[in-house]
N, C-alpha and C positions, 0 to 999 in steps of 0.2 A: 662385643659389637652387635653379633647377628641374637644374642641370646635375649634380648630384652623383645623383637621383636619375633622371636620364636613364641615367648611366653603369651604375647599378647594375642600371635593368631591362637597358641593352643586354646585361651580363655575364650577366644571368640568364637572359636571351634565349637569347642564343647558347649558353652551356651546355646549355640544355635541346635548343636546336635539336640538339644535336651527340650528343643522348642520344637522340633519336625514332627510332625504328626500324619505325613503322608510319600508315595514314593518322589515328588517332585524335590521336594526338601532334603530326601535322604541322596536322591540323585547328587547334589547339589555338594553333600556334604564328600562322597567319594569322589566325585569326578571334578572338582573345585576347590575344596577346602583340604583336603585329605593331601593332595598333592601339595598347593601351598605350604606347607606343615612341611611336607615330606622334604622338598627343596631347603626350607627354610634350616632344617634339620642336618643338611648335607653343608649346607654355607657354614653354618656353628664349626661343625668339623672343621671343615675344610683352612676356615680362619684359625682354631689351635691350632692344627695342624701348620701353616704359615706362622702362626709367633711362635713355637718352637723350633722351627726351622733359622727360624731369625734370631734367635738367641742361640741358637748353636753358631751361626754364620757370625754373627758378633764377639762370639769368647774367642774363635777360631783368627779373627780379626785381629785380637786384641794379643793373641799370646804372640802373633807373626809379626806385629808393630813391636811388642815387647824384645822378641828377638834382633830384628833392623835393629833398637836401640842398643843393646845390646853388644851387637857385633858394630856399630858405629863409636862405642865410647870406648872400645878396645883398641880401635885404628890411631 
């Protein structure tokens, strides 16, 4: 989700890095671009992080309906 826009600030990034030719520019690039990036790099995480979790929570879902069935077609 976050990765396609990860990729694009990176490309933007670096472009711009490769265009800076003085300290205004390179201010620009750590104290604005750098951090965007860095954010943008925590969200990627953060979202595996969330569909893992969600796929665990869903098997865990799945095995506990399967038992209710289970224990209801025994009754």
């Amino acid at each position: 989700m976050f990765d396609e826009v990860f990729e694009i600030v990176q490309r933007c990034t670096n472009a711009f890095r490769s265009s800076v030719r003085d300290a205004f520019g390179a201010s620009i690039v750590v104290e604005v671009l750098d951090p965007i990036r860095n954010e943008l790099g925590m969200l990627c995480l953060l979202h595996e992080d969330l569909e893992r979790h969600s796929v665990a929570v869903r098997s865990i879902l799945q095995d506990a309906r399967s038992m209710t069935l289970v224990v209801d077609s025994e009754e």
